[in-house]
PDB file as gemmi writes it, atoms N, CA and C in Angstrom:
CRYST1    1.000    1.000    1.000  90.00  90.00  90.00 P 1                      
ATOM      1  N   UNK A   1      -6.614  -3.776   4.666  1.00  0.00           N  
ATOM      2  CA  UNK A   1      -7.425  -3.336   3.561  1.00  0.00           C  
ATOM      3  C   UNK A   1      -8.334  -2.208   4.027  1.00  0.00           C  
ATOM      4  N   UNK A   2      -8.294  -1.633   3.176  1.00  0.00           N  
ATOM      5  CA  UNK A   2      -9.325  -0.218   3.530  1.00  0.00           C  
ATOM      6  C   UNK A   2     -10.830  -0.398   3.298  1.00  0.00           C  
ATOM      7  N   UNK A   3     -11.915  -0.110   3.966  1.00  0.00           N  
ATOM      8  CA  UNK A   3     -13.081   0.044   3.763  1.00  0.00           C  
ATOM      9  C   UNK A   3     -13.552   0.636   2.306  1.00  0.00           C  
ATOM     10  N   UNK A   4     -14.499   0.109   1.893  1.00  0.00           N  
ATOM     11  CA  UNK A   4     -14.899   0.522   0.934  1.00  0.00           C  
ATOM     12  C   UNK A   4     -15.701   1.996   1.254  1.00  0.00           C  
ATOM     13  N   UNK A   5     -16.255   2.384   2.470  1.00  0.00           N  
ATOM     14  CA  UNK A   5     -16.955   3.660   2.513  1.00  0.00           C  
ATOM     15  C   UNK A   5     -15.394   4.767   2.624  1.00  0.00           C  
ATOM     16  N   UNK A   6     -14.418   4.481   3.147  1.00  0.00           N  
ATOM     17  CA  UNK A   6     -13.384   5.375   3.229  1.00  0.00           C  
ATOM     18  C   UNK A   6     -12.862   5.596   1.409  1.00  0.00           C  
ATOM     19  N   UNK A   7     -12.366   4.275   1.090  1.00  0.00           N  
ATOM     20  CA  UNK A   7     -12.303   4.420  -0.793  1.00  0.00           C  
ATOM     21  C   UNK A   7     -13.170   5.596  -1.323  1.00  0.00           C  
ATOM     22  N   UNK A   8     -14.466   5.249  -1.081  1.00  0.00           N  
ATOM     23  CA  UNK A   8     -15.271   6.280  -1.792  1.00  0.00           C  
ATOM     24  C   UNK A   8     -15.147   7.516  -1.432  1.00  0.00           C  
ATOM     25  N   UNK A   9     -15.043   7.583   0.297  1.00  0.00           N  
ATOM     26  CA  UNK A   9     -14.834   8.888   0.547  1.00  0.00           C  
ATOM     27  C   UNK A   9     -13.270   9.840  -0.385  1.00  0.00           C  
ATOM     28  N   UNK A  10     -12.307   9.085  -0.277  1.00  0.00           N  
ATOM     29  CA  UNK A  10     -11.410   9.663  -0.601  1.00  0.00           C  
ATOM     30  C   UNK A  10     -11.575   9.813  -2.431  1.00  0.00           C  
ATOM     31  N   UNK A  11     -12.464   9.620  -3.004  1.00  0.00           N  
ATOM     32  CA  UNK A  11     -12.620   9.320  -4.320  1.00  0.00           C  
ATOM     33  C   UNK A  11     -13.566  10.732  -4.618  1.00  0.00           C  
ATOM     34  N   UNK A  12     -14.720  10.816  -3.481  1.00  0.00           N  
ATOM     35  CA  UNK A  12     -15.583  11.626  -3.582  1.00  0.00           C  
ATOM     36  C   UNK A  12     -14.393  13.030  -3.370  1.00  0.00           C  
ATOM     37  N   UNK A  13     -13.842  13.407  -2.484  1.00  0.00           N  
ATOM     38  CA  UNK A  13     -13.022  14.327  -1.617  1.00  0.00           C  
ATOM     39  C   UNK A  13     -12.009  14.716  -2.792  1.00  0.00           C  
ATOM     40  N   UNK A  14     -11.467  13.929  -3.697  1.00  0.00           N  
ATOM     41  CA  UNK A  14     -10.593  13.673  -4.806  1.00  0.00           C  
ATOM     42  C   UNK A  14     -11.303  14.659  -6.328  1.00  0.00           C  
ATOM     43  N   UNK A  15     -12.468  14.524  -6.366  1.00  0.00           N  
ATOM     44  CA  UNK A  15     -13.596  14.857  -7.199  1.00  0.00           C  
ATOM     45  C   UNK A  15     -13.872  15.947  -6.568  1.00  0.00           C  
ATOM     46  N   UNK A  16     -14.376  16.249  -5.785  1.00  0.00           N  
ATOM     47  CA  UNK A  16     -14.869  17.598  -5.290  1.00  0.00           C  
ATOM     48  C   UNK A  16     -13.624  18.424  -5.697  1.00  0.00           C  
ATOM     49  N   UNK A  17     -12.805  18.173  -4.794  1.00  0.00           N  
ATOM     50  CA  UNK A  17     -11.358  19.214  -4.781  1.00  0.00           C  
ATOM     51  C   UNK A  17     -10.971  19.576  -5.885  1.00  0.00           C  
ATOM     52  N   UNK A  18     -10.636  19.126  -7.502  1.00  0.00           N  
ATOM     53  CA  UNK A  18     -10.941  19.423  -8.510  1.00  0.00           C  
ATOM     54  C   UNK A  18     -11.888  20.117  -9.132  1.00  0.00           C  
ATOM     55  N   UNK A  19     -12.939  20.156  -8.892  1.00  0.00           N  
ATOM     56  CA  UNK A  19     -14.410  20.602  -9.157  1.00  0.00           C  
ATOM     57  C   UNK A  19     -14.478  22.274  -8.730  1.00  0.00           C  
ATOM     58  N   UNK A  20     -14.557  22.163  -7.165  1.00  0.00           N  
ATOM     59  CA  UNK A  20     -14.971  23.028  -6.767  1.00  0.00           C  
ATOM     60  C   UNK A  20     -13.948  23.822  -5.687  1.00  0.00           C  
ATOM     61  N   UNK A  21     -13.314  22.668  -4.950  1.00  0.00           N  
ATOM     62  CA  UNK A  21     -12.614  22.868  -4.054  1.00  0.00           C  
ATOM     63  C   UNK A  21     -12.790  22.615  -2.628  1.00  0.00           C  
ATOM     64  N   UNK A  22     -11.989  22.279  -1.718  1.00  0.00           N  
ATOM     65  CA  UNK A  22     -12.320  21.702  -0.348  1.00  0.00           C  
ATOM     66  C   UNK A  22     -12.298  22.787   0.907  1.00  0.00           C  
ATOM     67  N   UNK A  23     -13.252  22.318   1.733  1.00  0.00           N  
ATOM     68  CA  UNK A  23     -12.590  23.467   2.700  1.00  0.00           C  
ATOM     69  C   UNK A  23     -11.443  22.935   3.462  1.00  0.00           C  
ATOM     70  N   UNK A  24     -11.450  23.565   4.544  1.00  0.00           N  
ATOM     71  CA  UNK A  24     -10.048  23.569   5.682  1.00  0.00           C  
ATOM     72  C   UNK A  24     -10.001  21.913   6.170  1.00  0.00           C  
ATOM     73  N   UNK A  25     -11.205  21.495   6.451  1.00  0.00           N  
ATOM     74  CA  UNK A  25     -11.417  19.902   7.359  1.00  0.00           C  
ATOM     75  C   UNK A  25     -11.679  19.144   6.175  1.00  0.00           C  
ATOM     76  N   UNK A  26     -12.165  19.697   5.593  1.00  0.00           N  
ATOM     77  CA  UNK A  26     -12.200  18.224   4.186  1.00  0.00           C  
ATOM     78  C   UNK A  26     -10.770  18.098   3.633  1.00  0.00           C  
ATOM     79  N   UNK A  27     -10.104  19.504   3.527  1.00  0.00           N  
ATOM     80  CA  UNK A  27      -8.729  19.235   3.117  1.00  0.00           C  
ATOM     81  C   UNK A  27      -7.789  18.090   4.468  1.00  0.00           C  
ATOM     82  N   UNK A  28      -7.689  18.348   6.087  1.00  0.00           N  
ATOM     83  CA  UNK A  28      -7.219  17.493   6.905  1.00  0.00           C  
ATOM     84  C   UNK A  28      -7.541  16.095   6.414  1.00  0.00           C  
ATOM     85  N   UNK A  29      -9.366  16.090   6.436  1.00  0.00           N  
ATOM     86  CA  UNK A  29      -9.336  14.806   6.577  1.00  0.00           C  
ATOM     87  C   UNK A  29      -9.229  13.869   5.426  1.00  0.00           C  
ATOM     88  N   UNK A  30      -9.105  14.544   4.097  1.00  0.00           N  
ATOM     89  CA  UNK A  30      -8.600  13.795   2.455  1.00  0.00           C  
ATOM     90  C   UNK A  30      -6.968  13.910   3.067  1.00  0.00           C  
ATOM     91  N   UNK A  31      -6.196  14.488   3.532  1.00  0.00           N  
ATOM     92  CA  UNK A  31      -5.100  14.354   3.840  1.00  0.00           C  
ATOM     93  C   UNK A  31      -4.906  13.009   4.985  1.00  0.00           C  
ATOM     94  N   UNK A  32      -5.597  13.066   5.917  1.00  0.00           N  
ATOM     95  CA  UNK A  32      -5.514  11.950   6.879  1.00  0.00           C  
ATOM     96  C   UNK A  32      -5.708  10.572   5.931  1.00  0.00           C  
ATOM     97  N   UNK A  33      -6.823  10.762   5.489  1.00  0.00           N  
ATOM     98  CA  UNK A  33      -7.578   9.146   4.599  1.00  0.00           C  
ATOM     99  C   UNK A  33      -5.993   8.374   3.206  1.00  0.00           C  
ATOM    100  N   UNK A  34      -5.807   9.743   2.802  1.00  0.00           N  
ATOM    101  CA  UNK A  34      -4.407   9.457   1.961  1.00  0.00           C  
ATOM    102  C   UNK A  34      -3.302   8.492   2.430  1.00  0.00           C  
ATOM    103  N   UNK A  35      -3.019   9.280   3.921  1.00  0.00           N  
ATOM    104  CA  UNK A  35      -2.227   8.434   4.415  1.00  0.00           C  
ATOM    105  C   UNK A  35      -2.447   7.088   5.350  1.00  0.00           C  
ATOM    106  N   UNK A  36      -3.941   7.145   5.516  1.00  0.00           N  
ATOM    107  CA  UNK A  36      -3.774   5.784   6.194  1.00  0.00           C  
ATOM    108  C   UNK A  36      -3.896   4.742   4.736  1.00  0.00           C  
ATOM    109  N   UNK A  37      -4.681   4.993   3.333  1.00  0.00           N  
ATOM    110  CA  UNK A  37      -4.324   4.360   2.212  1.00  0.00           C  
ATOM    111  C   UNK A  37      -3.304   3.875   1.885  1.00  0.00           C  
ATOM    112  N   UNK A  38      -2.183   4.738   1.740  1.00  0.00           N  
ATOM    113  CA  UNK A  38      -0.493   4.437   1.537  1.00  0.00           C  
ATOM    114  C   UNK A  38      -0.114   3.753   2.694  1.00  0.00           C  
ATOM    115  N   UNK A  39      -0.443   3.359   3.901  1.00  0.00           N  
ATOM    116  CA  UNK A  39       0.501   3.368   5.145  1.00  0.00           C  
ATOM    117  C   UNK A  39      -0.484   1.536   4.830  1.00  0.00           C  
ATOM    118  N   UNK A  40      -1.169   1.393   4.300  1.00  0.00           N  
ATOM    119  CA  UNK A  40      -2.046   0.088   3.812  1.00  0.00           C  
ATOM    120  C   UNK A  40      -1.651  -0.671   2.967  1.00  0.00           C  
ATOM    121  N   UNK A  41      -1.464  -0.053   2.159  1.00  0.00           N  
ATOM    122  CA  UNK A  41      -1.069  -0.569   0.474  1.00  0.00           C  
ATOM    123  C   UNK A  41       0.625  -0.770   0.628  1.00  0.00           C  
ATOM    124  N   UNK A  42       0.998  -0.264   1.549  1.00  0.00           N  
ATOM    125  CA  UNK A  42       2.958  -0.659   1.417  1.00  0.00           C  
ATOM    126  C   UNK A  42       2.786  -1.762   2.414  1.00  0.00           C  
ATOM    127  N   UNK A  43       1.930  -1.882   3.454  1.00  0.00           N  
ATOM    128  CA  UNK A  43       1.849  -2.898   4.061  1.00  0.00           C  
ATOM    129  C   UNK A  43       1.835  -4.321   3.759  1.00  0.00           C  
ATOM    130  N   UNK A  44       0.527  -4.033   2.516  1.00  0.00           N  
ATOM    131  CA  UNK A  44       0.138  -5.191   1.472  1.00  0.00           C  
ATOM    132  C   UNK A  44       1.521  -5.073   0.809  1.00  0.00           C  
ATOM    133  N   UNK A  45       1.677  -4.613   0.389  1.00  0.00           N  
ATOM    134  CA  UNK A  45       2.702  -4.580  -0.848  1.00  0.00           C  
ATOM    135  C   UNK A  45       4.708  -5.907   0.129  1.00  0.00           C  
ATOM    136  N   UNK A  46       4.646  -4.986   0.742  1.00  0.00           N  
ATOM    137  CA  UNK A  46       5.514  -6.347   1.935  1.00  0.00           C  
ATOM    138  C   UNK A  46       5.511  -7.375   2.032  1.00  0.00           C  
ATOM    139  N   UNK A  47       3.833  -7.786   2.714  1.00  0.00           N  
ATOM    140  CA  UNK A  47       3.492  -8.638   2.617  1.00  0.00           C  
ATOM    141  C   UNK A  47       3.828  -9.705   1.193  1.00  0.00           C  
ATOM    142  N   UNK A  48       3.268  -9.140   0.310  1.00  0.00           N  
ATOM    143  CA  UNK A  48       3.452  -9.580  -1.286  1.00  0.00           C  
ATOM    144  C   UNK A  48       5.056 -10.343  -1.321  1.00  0.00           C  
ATOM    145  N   UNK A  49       5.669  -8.678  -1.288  1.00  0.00           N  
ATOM    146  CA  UNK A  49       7.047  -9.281  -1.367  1.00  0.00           C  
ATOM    147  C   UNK A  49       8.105 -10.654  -0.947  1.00  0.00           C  
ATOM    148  N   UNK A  50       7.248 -10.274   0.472  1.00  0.00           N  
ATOM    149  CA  UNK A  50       8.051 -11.691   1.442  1.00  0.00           C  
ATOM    150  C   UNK A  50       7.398 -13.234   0.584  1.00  0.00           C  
ATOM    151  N   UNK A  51       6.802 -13.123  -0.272  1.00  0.00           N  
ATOM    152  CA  UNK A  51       6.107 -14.673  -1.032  1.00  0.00           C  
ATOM    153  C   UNK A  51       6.731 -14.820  -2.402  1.00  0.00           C  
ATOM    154  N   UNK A  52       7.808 -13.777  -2.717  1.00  0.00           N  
ATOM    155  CA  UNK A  52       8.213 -13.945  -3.982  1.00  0.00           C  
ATOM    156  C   UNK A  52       9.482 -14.922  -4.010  1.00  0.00           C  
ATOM    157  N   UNK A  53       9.963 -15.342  -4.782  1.00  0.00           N  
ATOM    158  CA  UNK A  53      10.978 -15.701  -5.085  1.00  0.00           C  
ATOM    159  C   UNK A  53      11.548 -15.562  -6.900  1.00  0.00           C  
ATOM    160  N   UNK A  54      12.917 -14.953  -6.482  1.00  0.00           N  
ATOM    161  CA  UNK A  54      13.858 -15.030  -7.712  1.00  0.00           C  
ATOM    162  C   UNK A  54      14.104 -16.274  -8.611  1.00  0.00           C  
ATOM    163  N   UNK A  55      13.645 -16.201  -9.582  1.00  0.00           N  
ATOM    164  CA  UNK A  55      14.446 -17.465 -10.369  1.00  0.00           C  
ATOM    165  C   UNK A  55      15.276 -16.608 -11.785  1.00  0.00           C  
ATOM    166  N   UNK A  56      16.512 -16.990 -11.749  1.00  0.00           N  
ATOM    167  CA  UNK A  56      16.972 -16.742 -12.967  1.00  0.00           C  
ATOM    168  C   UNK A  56      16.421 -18.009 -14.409  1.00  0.00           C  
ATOM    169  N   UNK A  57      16.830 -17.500 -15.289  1.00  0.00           N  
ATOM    170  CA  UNK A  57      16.594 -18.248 -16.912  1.00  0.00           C  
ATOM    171  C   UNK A  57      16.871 -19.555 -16.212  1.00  0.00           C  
ATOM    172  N   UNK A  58      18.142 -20.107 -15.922  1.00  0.00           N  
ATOM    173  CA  UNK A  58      18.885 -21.009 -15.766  1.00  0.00           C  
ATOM    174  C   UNK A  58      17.980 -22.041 -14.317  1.00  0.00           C  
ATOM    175  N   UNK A  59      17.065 -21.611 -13.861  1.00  0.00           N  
ATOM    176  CA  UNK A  59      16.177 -21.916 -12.683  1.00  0.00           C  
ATOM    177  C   UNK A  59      16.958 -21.861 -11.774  1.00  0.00           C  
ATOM    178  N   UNK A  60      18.224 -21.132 -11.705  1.00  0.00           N  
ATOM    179  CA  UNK A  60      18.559 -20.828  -9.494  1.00  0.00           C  
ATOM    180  C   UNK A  60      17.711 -19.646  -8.911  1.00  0.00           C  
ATOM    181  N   UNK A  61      17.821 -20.175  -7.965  1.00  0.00           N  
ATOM    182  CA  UNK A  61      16.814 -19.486  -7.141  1.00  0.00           C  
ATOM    183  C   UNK A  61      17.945 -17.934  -7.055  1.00  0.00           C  
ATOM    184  N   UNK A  62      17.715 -16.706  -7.079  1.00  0.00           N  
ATOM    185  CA  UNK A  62      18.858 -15.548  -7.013  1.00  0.00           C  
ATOM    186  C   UNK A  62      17.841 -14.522  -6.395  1.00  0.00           C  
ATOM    187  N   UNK A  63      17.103 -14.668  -5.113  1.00  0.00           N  
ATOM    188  CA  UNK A  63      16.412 -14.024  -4.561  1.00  0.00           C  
ATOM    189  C   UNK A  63      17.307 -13.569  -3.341  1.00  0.00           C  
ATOM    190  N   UNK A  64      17.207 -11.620  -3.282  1.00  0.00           N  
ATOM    191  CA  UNK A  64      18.128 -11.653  -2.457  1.00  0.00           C  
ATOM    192  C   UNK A  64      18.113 -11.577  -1.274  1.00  0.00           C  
ATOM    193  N   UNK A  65      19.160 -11.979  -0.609  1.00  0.00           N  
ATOM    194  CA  UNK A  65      19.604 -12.308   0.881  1.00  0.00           C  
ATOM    195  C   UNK A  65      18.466 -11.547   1.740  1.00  0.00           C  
ATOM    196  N   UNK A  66      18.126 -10.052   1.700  1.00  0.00           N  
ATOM    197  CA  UNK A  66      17.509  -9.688   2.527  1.00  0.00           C  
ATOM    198  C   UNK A  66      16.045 -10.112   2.397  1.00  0.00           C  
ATOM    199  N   UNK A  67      15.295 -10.479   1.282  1.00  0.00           N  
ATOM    200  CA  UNK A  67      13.751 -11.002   0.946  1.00  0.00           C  
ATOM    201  C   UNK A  67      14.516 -12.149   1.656  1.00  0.00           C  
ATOM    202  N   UNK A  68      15.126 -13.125   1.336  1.00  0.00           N  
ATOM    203  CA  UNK A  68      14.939 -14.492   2.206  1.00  0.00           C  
ATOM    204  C   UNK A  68      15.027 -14.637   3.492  1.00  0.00           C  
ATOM    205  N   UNK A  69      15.562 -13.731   4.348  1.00  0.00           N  
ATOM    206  CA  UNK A  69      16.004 -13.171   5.964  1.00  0.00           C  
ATOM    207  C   UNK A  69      14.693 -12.786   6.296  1.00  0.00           C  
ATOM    208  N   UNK A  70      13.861 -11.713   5.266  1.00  0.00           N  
ATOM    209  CA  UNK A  70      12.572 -11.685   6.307  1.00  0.00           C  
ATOM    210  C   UNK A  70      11.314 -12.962   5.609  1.00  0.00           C  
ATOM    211  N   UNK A  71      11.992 -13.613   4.578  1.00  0.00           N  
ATOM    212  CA  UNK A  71      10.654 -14.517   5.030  1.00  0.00           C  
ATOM    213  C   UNK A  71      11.067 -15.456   6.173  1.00  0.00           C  
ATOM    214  N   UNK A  72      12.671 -15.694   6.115  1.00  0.00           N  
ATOM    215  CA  UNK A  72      12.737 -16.626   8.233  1.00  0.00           C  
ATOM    216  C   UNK A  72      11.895 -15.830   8.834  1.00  0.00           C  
ATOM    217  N   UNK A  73      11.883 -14.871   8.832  1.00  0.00           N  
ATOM    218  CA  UNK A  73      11.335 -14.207  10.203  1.00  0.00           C  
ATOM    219  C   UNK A  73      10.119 -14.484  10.540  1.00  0.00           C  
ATOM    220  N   UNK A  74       9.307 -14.466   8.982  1.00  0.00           N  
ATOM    221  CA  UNK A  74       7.992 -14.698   8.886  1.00  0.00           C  
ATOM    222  C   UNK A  74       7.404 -16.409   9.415  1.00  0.00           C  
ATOM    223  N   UNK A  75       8.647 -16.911   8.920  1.00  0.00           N  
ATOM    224  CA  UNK A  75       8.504 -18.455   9.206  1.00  0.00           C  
ATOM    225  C   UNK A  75       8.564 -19.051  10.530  1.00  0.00           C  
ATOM    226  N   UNK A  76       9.231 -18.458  10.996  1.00  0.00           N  
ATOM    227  CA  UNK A  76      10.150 -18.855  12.833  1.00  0.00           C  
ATOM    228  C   UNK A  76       8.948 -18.066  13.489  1.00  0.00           C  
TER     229      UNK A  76                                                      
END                                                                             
């Protein structure tokens, strides 16, 4: 999870750049903060995934082969 002072930063940096515009290092470092956000949130988002399970109408479980392979992994 990301800090809440980085959130803001990239919120503030997000707002400016629209506004007015960024310089050279505010542009790197709204570029750096972006990607450690995304490189976070797909993390979470994985995470998420590996806890789901498929059920069709009919209640079988039809979750596929590869989600159930990495929750073993997670399990073992």
């Amino acid at each position: 999870m990301l800090s809440n002072d980085k959130i803001a930063r990239i919120n503030f940096l997000s707002k400016k750049s629209k506004s007015e515009g960024l310089t050279g290092e505010e542009q790197k470092e709204q570029k750096k903060l972006r990607e450690e956000y995304l490189r976070t949130f797909r993390s979470s988002m994985k995470n998420t995934l590996k806890s789901v399970t498929v059920v069709d109408p009919e209640g079988n479980d039809v979750t596929p082969q590869k989600l159930k392979d990495e929750k073993n992994k997670r399990l073992h």
